[in-house]
VMD Tcl script that draws the C-alpha trace (Angstrom):
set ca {
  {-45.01 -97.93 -2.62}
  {-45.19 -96.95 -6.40}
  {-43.98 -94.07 -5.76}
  {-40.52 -95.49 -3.40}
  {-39.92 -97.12 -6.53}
  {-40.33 -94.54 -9.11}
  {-38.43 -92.33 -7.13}
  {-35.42 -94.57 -6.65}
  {-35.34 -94.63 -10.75}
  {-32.48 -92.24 -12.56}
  {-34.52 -89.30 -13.55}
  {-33.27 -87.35 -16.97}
  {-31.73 -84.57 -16.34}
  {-33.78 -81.32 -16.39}
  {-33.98 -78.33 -19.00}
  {-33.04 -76.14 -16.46}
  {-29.79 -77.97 -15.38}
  {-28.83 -78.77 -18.55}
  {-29.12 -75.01 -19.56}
  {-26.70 -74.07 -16.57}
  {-24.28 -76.22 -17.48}
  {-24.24 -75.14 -21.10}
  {-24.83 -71.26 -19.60}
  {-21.77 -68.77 -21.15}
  {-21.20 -68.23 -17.56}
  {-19.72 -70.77 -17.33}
  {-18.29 -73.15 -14.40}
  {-19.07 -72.96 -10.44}
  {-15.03 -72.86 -9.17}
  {-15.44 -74.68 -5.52}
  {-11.71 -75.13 -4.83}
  {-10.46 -78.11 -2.44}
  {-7.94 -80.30 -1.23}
  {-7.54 -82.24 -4.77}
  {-4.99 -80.69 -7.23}
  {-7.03 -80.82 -10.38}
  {-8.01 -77.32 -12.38}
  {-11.06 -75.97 -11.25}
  {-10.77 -74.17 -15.25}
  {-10.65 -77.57 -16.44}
  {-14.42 -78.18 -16.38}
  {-15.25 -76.17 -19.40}
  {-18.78 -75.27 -20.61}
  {-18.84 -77.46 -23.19}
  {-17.95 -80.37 -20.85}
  {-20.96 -79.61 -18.60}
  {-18.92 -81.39 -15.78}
  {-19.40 -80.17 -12.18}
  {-15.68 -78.62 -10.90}
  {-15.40 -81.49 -8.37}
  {-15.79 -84.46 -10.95}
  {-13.04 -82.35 -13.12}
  {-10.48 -81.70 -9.89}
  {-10.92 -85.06 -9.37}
  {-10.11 -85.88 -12.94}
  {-7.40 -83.74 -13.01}
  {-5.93 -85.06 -9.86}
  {-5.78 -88.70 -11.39}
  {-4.96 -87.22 -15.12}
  {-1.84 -85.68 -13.11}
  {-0.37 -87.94 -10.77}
  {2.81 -89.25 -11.85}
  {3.95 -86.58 -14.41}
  {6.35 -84.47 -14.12}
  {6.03 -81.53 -16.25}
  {3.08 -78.84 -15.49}
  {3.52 -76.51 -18.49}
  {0.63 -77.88 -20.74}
  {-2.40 -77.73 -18.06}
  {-5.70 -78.99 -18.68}
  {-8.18 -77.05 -19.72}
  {-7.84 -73.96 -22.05}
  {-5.34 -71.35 -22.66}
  {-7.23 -68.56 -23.53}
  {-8.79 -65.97 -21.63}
  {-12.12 -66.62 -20.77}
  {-13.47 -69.18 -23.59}
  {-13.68 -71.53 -21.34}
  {-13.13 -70.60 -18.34}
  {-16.24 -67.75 -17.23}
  {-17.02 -67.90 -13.50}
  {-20.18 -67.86 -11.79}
  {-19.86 -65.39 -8.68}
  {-22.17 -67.21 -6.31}
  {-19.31 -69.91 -5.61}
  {-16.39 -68.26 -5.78}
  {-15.67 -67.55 -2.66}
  {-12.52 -66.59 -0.92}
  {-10.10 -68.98 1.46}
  {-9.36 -68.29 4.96}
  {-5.71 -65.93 4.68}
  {-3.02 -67.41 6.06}
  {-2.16 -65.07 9.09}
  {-5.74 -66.73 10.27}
  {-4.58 -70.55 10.57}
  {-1.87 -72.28 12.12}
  {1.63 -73.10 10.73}
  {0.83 -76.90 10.84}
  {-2.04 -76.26 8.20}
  {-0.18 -73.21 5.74}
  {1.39 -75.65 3.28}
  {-2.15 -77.59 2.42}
  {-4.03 -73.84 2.06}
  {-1.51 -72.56 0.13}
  {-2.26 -75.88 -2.68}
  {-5.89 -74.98 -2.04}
  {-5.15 -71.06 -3.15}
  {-3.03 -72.10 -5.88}
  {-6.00 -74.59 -7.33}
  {-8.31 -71.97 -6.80}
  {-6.79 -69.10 -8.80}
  {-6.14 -71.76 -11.68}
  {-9.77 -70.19 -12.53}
  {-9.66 -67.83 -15.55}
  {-11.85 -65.15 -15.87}
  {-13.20 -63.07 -19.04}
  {-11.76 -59.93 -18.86}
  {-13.35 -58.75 -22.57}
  {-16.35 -57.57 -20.14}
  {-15.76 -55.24 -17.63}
  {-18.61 -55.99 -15.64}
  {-18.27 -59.57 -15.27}
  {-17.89 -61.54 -12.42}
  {-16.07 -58.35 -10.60}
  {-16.45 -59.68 -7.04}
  {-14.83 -63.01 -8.39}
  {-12.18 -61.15 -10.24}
  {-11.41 -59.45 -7.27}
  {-11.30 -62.27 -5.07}
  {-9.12 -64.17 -6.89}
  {-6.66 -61.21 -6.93}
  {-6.24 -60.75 -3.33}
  {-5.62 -64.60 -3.16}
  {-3.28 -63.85 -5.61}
  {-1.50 -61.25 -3.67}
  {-1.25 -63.37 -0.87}
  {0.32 -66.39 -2.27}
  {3.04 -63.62 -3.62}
  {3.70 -62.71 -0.01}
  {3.78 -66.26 1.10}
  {6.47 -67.24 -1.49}
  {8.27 -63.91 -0.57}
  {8.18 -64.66 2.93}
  {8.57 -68.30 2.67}
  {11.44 -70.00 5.08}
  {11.14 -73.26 4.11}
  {11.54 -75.44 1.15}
  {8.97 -76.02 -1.26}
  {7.45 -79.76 -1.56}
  {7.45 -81.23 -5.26}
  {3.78 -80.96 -4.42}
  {3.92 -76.90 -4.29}
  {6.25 -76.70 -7.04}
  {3.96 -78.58 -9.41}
  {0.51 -76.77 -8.54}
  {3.19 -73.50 -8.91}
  {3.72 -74.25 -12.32}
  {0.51 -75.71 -13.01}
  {-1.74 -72.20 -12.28}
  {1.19 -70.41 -13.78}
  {0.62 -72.21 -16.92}
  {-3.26 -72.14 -16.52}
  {-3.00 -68.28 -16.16}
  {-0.23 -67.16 -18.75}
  {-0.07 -69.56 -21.63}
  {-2.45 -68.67 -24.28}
  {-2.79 -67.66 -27.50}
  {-1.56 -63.96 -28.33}
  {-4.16 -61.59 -30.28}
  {-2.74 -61.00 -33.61}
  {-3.18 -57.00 -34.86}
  {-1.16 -57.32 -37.86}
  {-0.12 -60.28 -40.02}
  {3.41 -61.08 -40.85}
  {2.09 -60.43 -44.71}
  {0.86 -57.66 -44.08}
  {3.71 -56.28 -41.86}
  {6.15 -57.50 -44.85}
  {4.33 -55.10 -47.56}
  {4.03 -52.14 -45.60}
  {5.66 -48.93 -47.23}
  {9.22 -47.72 -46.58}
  {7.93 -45.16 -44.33}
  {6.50 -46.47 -42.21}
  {7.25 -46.19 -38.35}
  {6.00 -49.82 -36.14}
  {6.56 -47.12 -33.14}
  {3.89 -44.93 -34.10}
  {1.48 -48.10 -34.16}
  {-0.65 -47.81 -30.59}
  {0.19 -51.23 -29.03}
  {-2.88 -53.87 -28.25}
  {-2.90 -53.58 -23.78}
  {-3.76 -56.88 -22.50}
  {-7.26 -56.94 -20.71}
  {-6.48 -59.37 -18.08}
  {-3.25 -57.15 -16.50}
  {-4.66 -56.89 -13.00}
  {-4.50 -60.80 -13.23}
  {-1.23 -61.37 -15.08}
  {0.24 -58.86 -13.23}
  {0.03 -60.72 -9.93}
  {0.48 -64.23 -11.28}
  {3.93 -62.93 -13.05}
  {5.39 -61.18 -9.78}
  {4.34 -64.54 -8.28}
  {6.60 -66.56 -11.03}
  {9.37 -64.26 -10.60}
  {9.54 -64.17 -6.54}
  {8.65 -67.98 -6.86}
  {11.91 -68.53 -9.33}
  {13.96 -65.98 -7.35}
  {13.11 -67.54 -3.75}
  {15.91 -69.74 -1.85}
  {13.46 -72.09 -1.25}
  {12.88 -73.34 -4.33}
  {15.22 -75.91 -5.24}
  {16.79 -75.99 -8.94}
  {17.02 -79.58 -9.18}
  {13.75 -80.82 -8.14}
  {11.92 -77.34 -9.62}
  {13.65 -78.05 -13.66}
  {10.78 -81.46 -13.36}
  {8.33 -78.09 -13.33}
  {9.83 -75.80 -15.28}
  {11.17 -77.71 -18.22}
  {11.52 -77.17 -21.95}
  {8.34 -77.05 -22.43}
  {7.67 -74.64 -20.08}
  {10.57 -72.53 -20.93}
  {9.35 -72.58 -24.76}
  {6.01 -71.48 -24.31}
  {7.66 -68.19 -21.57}
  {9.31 -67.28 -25.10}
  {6.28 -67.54 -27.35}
  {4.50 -65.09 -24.78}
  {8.02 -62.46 -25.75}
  {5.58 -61.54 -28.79}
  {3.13 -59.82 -27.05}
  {2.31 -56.48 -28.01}
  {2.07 -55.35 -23.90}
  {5.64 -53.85 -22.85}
  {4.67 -54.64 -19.04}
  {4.48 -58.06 -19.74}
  {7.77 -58.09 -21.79}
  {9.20 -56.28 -19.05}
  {7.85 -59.03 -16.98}
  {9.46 -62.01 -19.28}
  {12.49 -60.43 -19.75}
  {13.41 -60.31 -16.18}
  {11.69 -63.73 -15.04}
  {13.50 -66.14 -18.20}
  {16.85 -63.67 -17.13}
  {15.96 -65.51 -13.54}
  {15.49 -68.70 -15.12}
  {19.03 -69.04 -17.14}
  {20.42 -68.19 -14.30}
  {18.79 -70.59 -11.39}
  {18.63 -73.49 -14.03}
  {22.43 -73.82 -15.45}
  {21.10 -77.66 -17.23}
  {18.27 -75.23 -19.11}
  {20.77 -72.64 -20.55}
  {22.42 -74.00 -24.04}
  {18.17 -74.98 -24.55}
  {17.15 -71.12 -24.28}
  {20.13 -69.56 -25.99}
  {19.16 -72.04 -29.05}
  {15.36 -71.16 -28.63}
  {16.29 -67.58 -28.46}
  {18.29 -68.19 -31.77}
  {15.51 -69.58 -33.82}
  {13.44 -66.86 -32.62}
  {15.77 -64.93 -34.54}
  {15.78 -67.13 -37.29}
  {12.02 -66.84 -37.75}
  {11.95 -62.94 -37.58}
  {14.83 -62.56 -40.10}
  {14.09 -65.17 -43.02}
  {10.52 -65.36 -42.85}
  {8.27 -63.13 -40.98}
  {10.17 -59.91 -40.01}
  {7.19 -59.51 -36.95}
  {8.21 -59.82 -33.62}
  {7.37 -57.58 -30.32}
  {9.98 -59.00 -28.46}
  {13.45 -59.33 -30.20}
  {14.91 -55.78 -28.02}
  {13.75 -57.65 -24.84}
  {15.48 -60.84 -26.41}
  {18.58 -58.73 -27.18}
  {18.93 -56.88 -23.67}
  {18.66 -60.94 -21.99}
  {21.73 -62.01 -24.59}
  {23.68 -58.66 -23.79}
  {24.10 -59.92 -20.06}
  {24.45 -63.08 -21.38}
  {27.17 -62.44 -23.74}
  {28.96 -60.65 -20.99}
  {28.81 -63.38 -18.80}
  {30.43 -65.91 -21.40}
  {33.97 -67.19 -20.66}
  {37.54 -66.82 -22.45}
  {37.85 -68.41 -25.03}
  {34.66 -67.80 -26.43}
  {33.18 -71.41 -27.38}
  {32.39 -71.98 -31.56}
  {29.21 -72.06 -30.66}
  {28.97 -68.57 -29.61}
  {31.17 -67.35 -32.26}
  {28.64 -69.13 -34.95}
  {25.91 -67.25 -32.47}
  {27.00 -63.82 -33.76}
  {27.30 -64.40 -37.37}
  {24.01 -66.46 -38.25}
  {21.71 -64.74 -36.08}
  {23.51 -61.10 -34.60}
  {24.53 -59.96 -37.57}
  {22.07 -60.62 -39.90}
  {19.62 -58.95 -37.12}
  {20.71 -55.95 -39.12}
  {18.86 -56.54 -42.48}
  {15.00 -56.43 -41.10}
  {13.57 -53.14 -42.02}
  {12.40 -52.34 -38.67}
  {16.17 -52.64 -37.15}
  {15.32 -49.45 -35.06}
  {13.11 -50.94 -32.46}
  {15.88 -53.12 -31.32}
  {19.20 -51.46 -33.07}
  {20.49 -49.98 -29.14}
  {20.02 -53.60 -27.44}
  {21.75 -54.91 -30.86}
  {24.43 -52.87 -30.58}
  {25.36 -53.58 -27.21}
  {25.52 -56.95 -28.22}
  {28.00 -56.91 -31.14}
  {29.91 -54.38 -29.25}
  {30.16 -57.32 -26.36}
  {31.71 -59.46 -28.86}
  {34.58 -57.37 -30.10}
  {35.54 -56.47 -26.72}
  {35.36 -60.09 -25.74}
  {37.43 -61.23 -28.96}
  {39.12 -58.32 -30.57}
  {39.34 -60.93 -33.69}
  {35.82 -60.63 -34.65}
  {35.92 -57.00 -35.66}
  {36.73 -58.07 -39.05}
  {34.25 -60.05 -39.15}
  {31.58 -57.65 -37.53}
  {32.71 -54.67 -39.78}
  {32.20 -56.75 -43.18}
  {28.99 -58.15 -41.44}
  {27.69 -54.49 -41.02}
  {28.98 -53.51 -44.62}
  {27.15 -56.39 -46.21}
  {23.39 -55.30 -44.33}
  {24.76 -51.34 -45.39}
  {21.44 -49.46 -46.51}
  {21.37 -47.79 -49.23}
  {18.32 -45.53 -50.07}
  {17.27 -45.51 -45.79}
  {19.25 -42.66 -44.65}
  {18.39 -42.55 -41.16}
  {19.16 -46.37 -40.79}
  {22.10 -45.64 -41.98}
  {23.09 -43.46 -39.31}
  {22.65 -46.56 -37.01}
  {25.15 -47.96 -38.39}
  {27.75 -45.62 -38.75}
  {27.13 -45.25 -35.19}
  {27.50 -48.84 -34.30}
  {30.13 -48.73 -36.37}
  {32.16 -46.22 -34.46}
  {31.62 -47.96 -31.42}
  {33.10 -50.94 -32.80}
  {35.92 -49.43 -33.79}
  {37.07 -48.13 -30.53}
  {37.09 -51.88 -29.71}
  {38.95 -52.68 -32.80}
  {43.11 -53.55 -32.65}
  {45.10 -52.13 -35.29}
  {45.97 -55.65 -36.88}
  {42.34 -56.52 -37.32}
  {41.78 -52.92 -38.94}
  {43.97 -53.48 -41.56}
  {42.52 -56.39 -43.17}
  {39.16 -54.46 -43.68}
  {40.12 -50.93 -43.80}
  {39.72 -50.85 -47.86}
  {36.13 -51.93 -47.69}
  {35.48 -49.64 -44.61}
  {36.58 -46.33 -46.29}
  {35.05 -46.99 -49.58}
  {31.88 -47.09 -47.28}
  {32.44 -44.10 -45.63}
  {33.33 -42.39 -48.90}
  {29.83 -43.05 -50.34}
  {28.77 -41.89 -47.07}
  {30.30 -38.50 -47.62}
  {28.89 -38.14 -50.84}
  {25.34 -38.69 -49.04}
  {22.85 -36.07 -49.78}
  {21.65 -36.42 -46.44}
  {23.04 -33.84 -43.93}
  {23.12 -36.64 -40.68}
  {24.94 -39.03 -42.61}
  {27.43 -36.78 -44.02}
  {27.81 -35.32 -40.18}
  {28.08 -38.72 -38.56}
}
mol new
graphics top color blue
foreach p $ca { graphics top sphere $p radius 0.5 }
foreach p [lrange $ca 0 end-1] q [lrange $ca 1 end] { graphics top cylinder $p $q radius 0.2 }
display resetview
């Protein structure tokens, strides 16, 4: 009888239990029906993933927006998987039509898991579950024929977010990038490859078929996809990975285009963006992806061009010309100006005394750049809009002549 009643008593917990919940391995991911984040239940919150999926579920209900999800944004601090309950979902060619829908929340909670990809040999067979789930919940959205719930559209956004928003590895510091010699060359520097690409990979084709698909719908997905969400899409534009610029570029291109109430909000993000890299910092990976997404975007803009636009081009285009490192981005800047002229034939004044303003002066092959920007833009230029800077322009090109450098004096 004692011993009924001691064992009805709370025991403390045990050394051993405590120690797995504290383990760097982390969290046992048993996705289910709730929509919490399976991630969410840290190691240093020594929850169980249930207790946190249900938290999450109540934390959730009635917002709106999914682009800050609980839980952390890096890769791997808090978010290591132990392998012994990770284990995959039935695929959906194996249930019936009726129950598709609920499995493919379940998938989408279950991939909201982040793994540590600084170790190559952990957690592989979880790893590679989670990609295959991945992989099908691309072919499910590609293959969809029916519209999206709100329901799919937040979890969507919400492992999205759980899988791509973190914070970029920093190789080089902006005060460090602004003292660096003359010559030196940012595309000789090897570029930092992200460790989690198998991962990213997947969950980024997913974003973009998800964005691109008929089935979402614009007006209910913007709740989703919001400012927020849109802002941190461009902070990711600074990673040193080209595939996952790639990536960006083409998905926010997607993204101006699907969400028309979202597009004066990017072109202003995009423009202090620019802001940043030209009067402070002079870093940024991204600014020729940037560029290319404005070139279609200029060429899309309709006559006559709005102030707005017009102010576009001289605070942030033109001035594009002074950072050091111009070459990385000088082709996708080019086409840009070049849009403008041939939109407005008006502006080539004000493009040509933009250029001779940023002229270099001791960085010969910068200079050749320009002249050839230059000649471009005068193709576009009228003969009116020539005169009233042709004094300026051939006292440039005189000094140019005089160059000691044989490319300048040839261009």
């Amino acid at each position: 009888m004692i011993k009924q009643i001691l064992g009805k008593l709370p025991r403390k917990p045990s050394s051993k239990s405590s120690t797995a919940a504290d383990s760097p391995d982390g969290l046992i991911a048993s996705p289910g029906p709730t929509a919490g984040l399976p991630h969410a239940a840290s190691s240093s919150s020594g929850r169980t993933p249930n207790s946190t999926s249900a938290a999450a579920g109540k934390s959730s209900h009635g917002k709106k927006s999914s682009s800050q999800p609980a839980g952390s944004n890096g890769h791997g601090s808090a978010a290591a998987v132990q392998t012994l309950v990770y284990e995959p979902l039935p695929i959906f060619r194996d249930v019936p039509s009726s129950e598709k829908p609920s499995l493919f929340l379940k998938k989408m909670v279950m991939c909201c898991v982040v793994f540590d990809f600084t170790d190559p040999t952990k957690n592989l067979r979880a790893k590679e579950v989670k990609r295959q789930t991945l992989l099908e919940l691309v072919d499910y959205v590609a293959t969809a024929t029916t519209k999206f719930t709100e329901a799919a559209m937040q979890e969507a956004t919400r492992m999205v977010a759980a899988n791509l928003f973190r914070t970029l590895p920093s190789s080089m510091s902006d005060s460090t990038f602004r003292g660096l010699p003359e010559g030196f060359d940012a595309e000789e520097e090897e570029p930092a490859m992200e460790p989690a690409w198998p991962h990213l990979q997947v969950v980024y084709e997913f974003l973009l078929r998800f964005v691109a698909s008929s089935e979402t719908d614009a007006k209910l997905a913007k709740r989703y996809i919001d400012h927020s969400f849109v802002l941190r899409l461009l902070d990711l534009f600074d990673s040193e990975d080209q595939r996952e610029r790639e990536y960006l570029k083409t998905i926010l291109h997607r993204v101006y285009g699907k969400f028309m109430v979202h597009r004066p909000f990017i072109r202003k993000a995009i423009n202090n963006i620019f802001y940043r890299f030209i009067f402070e910092t002079e870093k940024h990976n991204g600014i020729a992806e940037l560029l290319e997404i404005l070139g279609s975007i200029i060429n899309g803009f309709a006559l006559p061009l709005k102030e707005e636009h017009k102010l576009f081009l001289v605070r942030a285009l033109i001035p594009l010309h002074k950072p050091k490192c111009v070459a990385l981005y000088h082709q996708q800047l080019s086409y840009c100006i070049t849009q403008f002229v041939e939109k407005d034939f008006k502006l080539a004044d004000t493009v040509i005394r933009g250029l001779m303003k940023y002229w270099p002066i001791t960085n010969s092959s910068k200079e050749v750049m320009f002249l050839g920007e230059l000649e471009e833009v005068l193709e576009a230029t009228q003969l009116a809009e020539f005169q009233r800077c042709m004094v300026p322009l051939f006292r440039q090109i005189g000094r140019c002549l005089n160059s000691s450098h044989f490319q300048v004096v040839n261009s």
